[in-house]
MARNU-862705 format. One record per residue (C-alpha): residue in one letter; x, y, z; residue number from 1. Coordinates in steps of 0.2 Angstrom, whole numbers. Example, Ala and Ser with C-alpha at 12.3 -4.5 7.8 and 13.67 -1.06 7.14 Angstrom:
<atoms>
+-----+-------+-------+-------+-----+
! res !    c1 !    c2 !    c3 !   n !
+-----+-------+-------+-------+-----+
!   a !    62 !   -22 !    39 !   1 !
!   s !    68 !    -5 !    36 !   2 !
+-----+-------+-------+-------+-----+
</atoms>
This chain:
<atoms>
+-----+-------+-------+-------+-----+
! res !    c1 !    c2 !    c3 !   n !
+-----+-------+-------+-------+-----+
!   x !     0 !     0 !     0 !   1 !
!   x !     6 !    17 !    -3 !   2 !
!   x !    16 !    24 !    10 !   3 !
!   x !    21 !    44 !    14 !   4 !
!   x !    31 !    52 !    28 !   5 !
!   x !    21 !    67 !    37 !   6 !
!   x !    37 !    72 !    47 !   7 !
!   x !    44 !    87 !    37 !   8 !
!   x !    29 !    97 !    28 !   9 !
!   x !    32 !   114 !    31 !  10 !
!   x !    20 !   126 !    31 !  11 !
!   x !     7 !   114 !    22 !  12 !
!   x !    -8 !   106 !    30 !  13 !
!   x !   -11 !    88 !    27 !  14 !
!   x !   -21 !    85 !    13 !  15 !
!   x !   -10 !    96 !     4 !  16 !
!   x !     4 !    89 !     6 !  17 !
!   x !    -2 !    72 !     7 !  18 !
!   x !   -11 !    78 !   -13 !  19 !
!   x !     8 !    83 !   -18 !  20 !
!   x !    15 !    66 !   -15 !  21 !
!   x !     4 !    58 !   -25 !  22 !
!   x !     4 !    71 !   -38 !  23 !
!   x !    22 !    69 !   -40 !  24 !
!   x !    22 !    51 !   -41 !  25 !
!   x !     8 !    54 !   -54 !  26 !
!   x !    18 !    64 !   -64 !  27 !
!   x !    34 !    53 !   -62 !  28 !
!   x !    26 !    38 !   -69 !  29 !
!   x !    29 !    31 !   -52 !  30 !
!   x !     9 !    29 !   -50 !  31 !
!   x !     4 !    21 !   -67 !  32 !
!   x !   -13 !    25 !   -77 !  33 !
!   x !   -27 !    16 !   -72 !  34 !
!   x !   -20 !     9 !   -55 !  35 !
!   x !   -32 !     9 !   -42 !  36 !
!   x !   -29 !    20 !   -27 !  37 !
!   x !   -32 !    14 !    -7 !  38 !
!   x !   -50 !    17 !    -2 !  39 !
!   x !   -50 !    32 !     9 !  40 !
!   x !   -52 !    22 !    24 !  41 !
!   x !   -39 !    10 !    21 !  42 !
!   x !   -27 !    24 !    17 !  43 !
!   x !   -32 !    35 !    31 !  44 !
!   x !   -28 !    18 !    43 !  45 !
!   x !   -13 !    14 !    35 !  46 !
!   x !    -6 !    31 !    37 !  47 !
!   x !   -10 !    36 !    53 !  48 !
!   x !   -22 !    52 !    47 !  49 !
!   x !   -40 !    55 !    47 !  50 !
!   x !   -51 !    51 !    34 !  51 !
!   x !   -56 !    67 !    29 !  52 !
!   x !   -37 !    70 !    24 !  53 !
!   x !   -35 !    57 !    12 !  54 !
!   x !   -54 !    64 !     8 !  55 !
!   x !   -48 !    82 !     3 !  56 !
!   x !   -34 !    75 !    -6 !  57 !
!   x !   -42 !    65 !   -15 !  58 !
!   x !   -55 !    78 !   -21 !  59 !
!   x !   -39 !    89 !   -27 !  60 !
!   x !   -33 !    79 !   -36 !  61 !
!   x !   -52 !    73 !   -46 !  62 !
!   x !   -52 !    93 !   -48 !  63 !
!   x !   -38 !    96 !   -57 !  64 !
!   x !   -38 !    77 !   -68 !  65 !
!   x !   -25 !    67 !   -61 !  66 !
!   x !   -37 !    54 !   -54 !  67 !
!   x !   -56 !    49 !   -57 !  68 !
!   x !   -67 !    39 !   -48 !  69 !
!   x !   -80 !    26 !   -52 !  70 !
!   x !   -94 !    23 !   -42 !  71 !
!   x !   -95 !    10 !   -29 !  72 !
!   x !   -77 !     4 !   -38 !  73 !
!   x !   -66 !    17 !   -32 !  74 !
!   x !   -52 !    31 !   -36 !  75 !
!   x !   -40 !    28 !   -51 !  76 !
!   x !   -27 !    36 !   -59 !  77 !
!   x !   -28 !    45 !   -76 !  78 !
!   x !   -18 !    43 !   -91 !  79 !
!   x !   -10 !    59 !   -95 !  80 !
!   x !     3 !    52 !  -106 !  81 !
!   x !    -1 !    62 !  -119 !  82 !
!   x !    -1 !    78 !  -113 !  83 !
!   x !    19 !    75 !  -114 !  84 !
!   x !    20 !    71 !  -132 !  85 !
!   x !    20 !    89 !  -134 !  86 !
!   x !    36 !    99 !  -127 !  87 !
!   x !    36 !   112 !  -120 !  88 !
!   x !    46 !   129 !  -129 !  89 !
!   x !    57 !   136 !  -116 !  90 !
!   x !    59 !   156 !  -116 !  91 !
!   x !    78 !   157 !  -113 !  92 !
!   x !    78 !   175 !  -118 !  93 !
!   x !    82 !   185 !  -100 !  94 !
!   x !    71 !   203 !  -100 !  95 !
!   x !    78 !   214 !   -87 !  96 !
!   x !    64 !   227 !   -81 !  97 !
!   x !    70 !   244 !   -75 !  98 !
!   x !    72 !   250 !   -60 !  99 !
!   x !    57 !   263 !   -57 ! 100 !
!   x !    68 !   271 !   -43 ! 101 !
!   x !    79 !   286 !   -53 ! 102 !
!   x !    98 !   282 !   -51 ! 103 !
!   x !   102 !   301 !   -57 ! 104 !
!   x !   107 !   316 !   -46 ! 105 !
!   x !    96 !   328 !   -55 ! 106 !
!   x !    81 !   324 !   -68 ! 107 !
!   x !    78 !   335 !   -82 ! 108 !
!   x !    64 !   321 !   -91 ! 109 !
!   x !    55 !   312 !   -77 ! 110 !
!   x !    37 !   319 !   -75 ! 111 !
!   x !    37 !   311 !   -57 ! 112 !
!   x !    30 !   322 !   -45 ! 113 !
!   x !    39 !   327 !   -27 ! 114 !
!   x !    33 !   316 !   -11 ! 115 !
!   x !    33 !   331 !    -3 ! 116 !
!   x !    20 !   343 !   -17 ! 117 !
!   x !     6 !   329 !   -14 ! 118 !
!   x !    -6 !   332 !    -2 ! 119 !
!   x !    -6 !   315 !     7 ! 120 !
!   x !   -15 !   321 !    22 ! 121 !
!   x !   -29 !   327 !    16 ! 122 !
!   x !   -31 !   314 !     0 ! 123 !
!   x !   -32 !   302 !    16 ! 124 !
!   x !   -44 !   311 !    24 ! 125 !
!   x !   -57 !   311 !     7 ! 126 !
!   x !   -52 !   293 !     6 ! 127 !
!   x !   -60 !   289 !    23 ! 128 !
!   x !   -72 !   301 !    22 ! 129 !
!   x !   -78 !   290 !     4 ! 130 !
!   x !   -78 !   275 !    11 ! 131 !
!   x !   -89 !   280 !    27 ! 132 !
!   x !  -101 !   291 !    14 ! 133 !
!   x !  -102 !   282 !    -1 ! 134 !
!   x !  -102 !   262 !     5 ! 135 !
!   x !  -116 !   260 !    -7 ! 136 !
!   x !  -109 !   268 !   -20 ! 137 !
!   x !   -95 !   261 !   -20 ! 138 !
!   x !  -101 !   242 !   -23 ! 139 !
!   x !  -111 !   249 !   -40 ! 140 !
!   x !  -104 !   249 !   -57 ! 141 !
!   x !   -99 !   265 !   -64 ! 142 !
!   x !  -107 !   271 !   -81 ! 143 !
!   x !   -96 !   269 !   -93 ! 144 !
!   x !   -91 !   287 !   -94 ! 145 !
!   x !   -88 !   288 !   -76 ! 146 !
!   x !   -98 !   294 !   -62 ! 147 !
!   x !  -107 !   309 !   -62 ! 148 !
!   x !  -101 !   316 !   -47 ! 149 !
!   x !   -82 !   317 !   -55 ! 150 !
!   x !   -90 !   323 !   -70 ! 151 !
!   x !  -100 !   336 !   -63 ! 152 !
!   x !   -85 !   343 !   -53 ! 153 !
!   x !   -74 !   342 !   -69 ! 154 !
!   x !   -88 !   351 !   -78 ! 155 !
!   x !   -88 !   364 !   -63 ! 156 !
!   x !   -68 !   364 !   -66 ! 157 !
!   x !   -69 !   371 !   -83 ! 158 !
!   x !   -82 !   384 !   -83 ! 159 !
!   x !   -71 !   390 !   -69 ! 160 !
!   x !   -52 !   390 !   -76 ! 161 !
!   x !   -55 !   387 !   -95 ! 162 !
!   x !   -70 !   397 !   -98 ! 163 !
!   x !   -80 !   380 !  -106 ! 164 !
!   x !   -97 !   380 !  -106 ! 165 !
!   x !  -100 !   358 !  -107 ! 166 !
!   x !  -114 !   347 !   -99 ! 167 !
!   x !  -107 !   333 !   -86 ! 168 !
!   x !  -110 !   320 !   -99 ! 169 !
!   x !  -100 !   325 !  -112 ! 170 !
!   x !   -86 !   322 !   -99 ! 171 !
!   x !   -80 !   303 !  -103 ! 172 !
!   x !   -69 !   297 !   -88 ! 173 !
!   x !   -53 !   285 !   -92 ! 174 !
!   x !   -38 !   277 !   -84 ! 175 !
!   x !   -24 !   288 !   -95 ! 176 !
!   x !   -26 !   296 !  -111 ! 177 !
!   x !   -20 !   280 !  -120 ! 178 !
!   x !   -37 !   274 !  -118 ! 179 !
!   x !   -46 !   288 !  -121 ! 180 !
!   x !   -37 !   288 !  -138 ! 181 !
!   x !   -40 !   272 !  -144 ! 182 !
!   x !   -62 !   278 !  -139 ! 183 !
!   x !   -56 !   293 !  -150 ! 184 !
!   x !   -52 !   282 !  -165 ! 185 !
!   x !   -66 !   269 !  -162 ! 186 !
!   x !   -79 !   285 !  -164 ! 187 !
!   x !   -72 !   296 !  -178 ! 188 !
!   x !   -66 !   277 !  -187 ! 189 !
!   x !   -50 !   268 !  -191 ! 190 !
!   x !   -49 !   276 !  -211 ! 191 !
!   x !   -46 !   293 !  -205 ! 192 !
!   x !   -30 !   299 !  -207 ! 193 !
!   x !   -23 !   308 !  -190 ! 194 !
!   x !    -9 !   319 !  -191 ! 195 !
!   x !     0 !   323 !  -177 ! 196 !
!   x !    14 !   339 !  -173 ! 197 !
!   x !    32 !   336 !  -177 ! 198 !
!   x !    42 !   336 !  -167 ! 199 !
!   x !    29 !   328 !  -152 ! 200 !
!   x !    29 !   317 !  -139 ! 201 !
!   x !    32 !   302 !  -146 ! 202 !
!   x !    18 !   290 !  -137 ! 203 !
!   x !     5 !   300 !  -144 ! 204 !
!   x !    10 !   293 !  -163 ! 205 !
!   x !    14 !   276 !  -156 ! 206 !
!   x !    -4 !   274 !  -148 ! 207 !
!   x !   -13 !   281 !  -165 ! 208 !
!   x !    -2 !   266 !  -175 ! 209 !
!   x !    -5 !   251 !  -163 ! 210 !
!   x !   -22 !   254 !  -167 ! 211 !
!   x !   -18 !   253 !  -186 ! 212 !
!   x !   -22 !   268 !  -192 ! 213 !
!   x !   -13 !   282 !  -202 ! 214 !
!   x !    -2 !   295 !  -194 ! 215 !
!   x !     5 !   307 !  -204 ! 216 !
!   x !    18 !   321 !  -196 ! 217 !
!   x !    15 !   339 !  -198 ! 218 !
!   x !    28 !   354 !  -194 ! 219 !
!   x !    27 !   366 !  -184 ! 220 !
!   x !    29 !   387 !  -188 ! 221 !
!   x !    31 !   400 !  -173 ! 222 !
!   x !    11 !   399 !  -172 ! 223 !
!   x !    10 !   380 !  -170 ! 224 !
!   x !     4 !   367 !  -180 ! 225 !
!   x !     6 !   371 !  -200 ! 226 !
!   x !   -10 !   373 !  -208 ! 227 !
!   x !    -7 !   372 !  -226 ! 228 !
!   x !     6 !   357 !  -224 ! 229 !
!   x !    -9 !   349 !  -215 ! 230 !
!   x !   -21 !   351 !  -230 ! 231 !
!   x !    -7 !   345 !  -241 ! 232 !
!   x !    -7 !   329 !  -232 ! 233 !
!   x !   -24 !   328 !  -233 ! 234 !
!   x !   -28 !   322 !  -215 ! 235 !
!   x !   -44 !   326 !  -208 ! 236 !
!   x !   -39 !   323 !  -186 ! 237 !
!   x !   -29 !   336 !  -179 ! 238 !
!   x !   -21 !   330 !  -164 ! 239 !
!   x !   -12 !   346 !  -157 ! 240 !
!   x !    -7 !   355 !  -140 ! 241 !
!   x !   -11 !   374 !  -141 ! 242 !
!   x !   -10 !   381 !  -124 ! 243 !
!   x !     8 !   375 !  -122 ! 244 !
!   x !    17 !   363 !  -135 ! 245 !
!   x !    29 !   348 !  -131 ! 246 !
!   x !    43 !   349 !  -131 ! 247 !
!   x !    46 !   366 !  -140 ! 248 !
!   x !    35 !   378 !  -130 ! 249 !
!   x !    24 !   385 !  -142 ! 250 !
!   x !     6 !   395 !  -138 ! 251 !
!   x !    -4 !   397 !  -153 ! 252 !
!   x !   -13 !   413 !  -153 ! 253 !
!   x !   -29 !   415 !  -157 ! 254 !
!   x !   -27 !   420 !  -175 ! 255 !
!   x !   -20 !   403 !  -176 ! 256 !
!   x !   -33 !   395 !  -167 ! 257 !
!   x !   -48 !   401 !  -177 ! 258 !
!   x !   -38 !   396 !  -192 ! 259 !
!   x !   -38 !   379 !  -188 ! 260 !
!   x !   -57 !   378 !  -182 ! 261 !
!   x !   -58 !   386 !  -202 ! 262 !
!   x !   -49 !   369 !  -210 ! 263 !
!   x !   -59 !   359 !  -199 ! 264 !
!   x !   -76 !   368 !  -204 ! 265 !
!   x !   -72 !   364 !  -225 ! 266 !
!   x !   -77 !   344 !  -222 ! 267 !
!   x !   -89 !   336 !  -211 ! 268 !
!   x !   -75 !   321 !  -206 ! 269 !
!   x !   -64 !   333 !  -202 ! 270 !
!   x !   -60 !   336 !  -182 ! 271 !
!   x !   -47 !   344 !  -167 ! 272 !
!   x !   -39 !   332 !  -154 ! 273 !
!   x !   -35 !   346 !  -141 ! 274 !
!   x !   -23 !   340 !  -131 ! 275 !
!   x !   -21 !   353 !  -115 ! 276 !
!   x !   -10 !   342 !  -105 ! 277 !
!   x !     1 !   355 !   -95 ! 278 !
!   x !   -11 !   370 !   -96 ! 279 !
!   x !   -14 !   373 !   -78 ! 280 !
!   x !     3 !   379 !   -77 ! 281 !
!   x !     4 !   394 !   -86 ! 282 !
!   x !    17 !   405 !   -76 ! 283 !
!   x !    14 !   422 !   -81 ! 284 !
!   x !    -1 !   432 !   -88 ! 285 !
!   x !   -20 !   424 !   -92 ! 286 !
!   x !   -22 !   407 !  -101 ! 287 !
!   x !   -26 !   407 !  -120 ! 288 !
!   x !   -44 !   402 !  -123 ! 289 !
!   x !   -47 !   383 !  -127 ! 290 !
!   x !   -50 !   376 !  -144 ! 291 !
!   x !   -66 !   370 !  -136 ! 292 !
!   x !   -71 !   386 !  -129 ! 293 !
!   x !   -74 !   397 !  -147 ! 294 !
!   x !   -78 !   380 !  -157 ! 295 !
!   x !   -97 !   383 !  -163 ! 296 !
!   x !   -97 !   369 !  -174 ! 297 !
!   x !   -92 !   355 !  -163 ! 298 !
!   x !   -78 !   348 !  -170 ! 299 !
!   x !   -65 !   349 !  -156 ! 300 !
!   x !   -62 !   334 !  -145 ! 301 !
!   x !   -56 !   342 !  -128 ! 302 !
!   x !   -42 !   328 !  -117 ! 303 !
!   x !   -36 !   331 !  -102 ! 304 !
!   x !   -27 !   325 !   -86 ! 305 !
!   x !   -25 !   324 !   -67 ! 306 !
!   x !    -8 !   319 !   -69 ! 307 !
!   x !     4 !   333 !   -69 ! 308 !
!   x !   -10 !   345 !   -62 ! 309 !
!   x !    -9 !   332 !   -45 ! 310 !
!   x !     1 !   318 !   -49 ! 311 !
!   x !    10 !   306 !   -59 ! 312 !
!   x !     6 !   291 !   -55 ! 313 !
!   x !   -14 !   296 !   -53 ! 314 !
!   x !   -21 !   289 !   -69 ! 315 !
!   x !   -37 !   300 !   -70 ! 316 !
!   x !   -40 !   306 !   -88 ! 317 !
!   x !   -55 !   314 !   -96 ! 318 !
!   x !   -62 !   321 !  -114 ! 319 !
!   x !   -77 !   333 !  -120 ! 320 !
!   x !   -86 !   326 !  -134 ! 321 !
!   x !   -96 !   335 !  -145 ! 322 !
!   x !  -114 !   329 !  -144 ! 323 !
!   x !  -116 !   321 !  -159 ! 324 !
!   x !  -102 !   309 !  -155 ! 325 !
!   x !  -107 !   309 !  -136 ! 326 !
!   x !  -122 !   299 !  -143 ! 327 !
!   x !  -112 !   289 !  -153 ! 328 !
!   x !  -101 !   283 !  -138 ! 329 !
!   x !  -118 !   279 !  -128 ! 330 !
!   x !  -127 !   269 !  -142 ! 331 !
!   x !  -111 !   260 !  -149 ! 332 !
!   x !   -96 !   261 !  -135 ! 333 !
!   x !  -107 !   259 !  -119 ! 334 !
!   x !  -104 !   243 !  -117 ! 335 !
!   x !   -86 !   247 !  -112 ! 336 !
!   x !   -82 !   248 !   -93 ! 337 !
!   x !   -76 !   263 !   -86 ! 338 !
!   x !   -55 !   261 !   -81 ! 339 !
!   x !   -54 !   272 !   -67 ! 340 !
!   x !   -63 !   263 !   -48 ! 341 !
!   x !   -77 !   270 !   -40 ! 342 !
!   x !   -66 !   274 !   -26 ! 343 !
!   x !   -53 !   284 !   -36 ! 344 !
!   x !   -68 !   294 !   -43 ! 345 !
!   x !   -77 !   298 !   -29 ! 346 !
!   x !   -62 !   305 !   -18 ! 347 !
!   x !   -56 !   316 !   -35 ! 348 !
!   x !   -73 !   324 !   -35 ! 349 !
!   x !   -73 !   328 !   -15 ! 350 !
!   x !   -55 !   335 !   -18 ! 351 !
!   x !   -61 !   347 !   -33 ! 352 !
!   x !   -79 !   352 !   -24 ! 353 !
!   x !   -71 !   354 !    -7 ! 354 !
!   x !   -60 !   368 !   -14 ! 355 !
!   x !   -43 !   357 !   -13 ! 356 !
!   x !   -38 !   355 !   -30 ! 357 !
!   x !   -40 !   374 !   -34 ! 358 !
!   x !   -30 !   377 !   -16 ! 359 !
!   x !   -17 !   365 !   -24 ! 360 !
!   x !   -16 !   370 !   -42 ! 361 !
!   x !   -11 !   388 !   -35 ! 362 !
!   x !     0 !   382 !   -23 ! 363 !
!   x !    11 !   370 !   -36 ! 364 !
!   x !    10 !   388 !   -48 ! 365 !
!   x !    19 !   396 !   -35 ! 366 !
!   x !    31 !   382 !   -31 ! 367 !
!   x !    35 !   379 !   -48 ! 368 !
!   x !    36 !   399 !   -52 ! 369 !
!   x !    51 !   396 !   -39 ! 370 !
!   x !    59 !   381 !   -47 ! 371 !
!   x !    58 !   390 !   -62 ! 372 !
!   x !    66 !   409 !   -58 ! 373 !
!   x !    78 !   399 !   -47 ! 374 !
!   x !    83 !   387 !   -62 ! 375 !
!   x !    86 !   402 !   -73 ! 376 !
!   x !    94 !   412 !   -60 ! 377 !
!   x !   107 !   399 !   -59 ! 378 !
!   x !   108 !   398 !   -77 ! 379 !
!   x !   112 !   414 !   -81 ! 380 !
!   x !   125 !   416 !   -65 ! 381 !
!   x !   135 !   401 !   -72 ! 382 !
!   x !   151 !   401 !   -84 ! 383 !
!   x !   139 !   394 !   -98 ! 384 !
!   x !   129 !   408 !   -98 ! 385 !
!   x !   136 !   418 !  -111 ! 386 !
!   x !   134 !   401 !  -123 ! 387 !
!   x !   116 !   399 !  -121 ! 388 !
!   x !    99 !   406 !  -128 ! 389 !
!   x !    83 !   403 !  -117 ! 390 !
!   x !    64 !   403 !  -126 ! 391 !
!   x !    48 !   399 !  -121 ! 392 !
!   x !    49 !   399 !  -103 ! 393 !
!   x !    33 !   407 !   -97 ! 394 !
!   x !    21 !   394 !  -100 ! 395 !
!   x !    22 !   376 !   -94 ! 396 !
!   x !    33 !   368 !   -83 ! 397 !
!   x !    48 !   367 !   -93 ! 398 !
!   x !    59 !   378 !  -108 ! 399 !
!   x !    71 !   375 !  -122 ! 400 !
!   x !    88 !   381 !  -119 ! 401 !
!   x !   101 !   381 !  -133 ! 402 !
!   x !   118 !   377 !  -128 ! 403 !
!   x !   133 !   382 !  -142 ! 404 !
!   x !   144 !   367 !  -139 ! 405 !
!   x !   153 !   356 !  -154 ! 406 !
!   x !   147 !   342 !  -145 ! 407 !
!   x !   135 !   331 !  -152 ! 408 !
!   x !   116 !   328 !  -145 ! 409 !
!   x !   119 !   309 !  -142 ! 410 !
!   x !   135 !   313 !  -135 ! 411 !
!   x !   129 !   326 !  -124 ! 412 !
!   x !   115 !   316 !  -116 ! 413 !
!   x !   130 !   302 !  -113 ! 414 !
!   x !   141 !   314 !  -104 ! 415 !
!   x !   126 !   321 !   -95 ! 416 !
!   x !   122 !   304 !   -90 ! 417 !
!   x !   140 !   299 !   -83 ! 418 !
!   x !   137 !   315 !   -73 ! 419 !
!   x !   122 !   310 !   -64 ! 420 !
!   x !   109 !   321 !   -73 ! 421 !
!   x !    97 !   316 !   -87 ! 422 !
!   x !    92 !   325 !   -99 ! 423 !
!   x !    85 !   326 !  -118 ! 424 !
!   x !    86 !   335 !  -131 ! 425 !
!   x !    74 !   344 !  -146 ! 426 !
!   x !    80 !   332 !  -159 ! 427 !
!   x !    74 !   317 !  -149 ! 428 !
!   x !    57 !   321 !  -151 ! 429 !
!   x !    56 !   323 !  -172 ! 430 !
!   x !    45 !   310 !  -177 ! 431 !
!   x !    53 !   312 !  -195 ! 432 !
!   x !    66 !   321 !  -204 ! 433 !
!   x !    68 !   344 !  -204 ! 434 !
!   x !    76 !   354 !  -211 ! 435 !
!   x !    78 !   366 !  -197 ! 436 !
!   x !    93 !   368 !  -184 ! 437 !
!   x !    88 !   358 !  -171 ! 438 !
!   x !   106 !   351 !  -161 ! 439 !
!   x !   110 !   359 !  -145 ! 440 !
!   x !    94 !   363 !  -140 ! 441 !
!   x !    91 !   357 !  -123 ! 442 !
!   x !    73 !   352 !  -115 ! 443 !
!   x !    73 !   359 !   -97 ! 444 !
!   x !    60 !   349 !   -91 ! 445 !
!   x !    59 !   357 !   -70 ! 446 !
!   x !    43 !   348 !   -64 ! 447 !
!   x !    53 !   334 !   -53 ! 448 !
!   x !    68 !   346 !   -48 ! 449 !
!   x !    71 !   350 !   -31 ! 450 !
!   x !    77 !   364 !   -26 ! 451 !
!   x !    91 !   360 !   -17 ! 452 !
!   x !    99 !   350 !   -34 ! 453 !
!   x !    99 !   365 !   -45 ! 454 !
!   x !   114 !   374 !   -41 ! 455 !
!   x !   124 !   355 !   -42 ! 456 !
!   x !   115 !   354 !   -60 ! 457 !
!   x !   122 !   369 !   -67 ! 458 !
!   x !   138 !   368 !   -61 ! 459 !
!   x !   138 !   349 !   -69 ! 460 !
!   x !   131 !   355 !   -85 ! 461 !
!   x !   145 !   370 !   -84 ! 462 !
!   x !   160 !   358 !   -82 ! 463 !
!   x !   160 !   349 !   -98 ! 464 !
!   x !   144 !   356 !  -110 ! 465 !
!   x !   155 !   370 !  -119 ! 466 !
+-----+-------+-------+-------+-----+
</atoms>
């Protein structure tokens, strides 16, 4: 009869172990197909061990197919010999995932927001305060545009700060503005061509190519996207960044703005993808209007996100549709589930209606206003300031600097990097080929700096840049 020690099982209970021993042997060959196991009873007197452990162990194993049982006959073992006649592929390919800790002395790229700007405390409190007030709520299934509470507040938001006159449900809630995308092309159809600004953050091109459709790059004058190179491609989706362009810095003005609602007025499958990521923080002076705000016609799509306004790692995004496609999302898209949890949404909308997130939008200006004049400062009291140009600084939380150097972009970043600071420059972010002079032109991205590091920065960057 079969025979197993119960001396050294770890942290296993008895039937557990007791299925492993016989699932080995199974699997060894050591138990052949179609032998008959002890009756529980036997096996439970032979062993020393009650007989609901062979019990349990025996109903493990008639879950999962290594033994089946005929009644009033008893338990055997199943052939499984032919699930081996098929080898497995083994991955011998190592992939080495990065360290999400920064190893750099100063960060001129992350995006990462400072332990110390989020408002823990009282984000914990709303989280508490959720759970006691919303219990209910939070067990339900959020509409697939989010809930309305978050909407409502959001709607509130804009009136307020970007002077846009929408309904709560136009507001379409989602995990990221990847997702939010990939709703975009679903509604306005995969046969569009969508052209995107060059240079531009590259994700935005990748997201509109995973989902096979064609992405065509347009250049970029001193007003912003280029209107008659985007007829000559004969898109018909603009997806552009007004209020403050990355990474060059740009504001369109107005002129430019109307403009642009003009090419998208001349055919109905024409539309704007406004992306105002980044508008929050204009430094100095009043905000530019939205597209959205002085569109009549609807064809501007508004997106937006919580996560440099609050936090980087907070993926709460949202767009404005216009209503015609608002009531295409609800008769053909409702079926998709909204990506952000109940519990995420419901303490957003208590920190906007509660007053916190105009409290802490104000107070970030004013930090990063420090950040910035104390990055500048530094700058222009350094040995490279007499080799340097600094443009579009006003609006957003970073500028372009150009550096005269005879060194190289890619070698420049390398020599950064062995320095302990990273940081990227203008010609990483062309999607495709220009003609314009484009090296040297560093990004001085300041939304992670410390304070502390900027003076160590410069002096870095003036030791070896010239």
């Amino acid at each position: 009869m079969l025979t197993y020690s119960f001396t050294d099982i770890g942290s296993d209970s008895l039937y557990l172990h007791l299925y492993k021993c016989i699932k080995k042997d199974i699997l060894a060959g050591v138990l052949a197909p179609e032998t008959k196991l002890p009756s529980k009873r036997s096996f439970a007197k032979n062993m020393g061990i009650s007989n609901i452990t062979v019990e349990n162990a025996y109903a493990q194993l008639q879950s999962e197919g290594y033994i089946y049982s005929i009644p009033k006959k008893g338990f055997y073992i199943t052939d499984i010999s032919n699930i081996f006649t098929v080898k497995p592929k083994i991955n011998t390919k190592q992939f080495k995932l990065s360290d999400t800790k920064s190893s750099y002395l100063v960060d001129f790229v992350s995006n990462k927001t400072n332990p110390e700007n989020f408002p823990f405390s009282i984000w914990a409190k709303l989280m508490r305060e959720t759970i006691t007030d919303k219990s209910e709520e939070l067990m339900i299934n959020s509409p697939s545009g989010g809930i309305m509470e978050l909407r409502s507040a959001i709607c509130k938001h804009l009136k307020q700060f970007r002077n846009m006159i929408v309904n709560p449900e136009q507001i379409i809630i989602g995990a990221g503005t990847e997702y939010l995308y990939s709703i975009i092309i679903q509604l306005l159809g995969h046969n569009n061509i969508y052209a995107v600004e060059n240079p531009g953050y590259k994700k935005i091109a990748q997201v509109y190519k995973s989902n096979n459709v064609i992405c065509k790059y347009v250049s970029l004058d001193n007003s912003g996207i280029n209107i008659s190179e985007l007829e000559k491609l004969q898109a018909n989706i603009a997806h552009v960044s007004p209020s403050h362009h990355y990474p060059t810095g740009i504001v369109t003005p107005i002129s430019r703005r109307y403009e642009l609602l003009g090419w998208a007025s001349k055919n109905n499958s024409r539309y704007i993808i406004e992306d105002d990521y980044d508008s929050e923080f204009r430094l100095s002076g009043k905000p530019m209007p939205t597209l959205q705000s002085i569109d009549f016609i609807e064809k501007v799509i508004y997106i937006n996100t919580f996560t440099k306004s609050l936090a980087s790692t907070i993926r709460i995004s949202y767009m404005v549709l216009p209503n015609h496609l608002l009531e295409k999302f609800y008769s053909e898209l409702n079926f998709y589930s909204c990506t952000v949890s109940n519990f995420e949404q419901y303490t957003l909308a208590k920190f906007i209606n509660d007053g916190y997130f105009e409290k802490h939008i104000n107070r970030m200006r004013n930090y990063y206003r420090g950040i910035r004049d104390k990055l500048l400062y530094e700058i222009k009291n350094s040995p490279i300031s007499s080799h340097i140009t600094i443009s579009e600084e006003e609006a957003g939380l970073h500028f372009l600097m150009y550096i005269n150097t005879n060194i190289s972009d890619e070698d420049f970043i390398k020599k950064a990097e062995k320095n302990g600071i990273n940081i990227s420059c203008l010609s990483q972010y062309y999607l495709e080929h220009s003609d314009m002079p484009i090296d040297h032109t560093l990004i001085m991205n300041y939304s992670g700096l410390k304070s502390s590091d900027i003076k160590q920065a410069i002096f870095l960057l003036s030791q070896w840049s010239l």
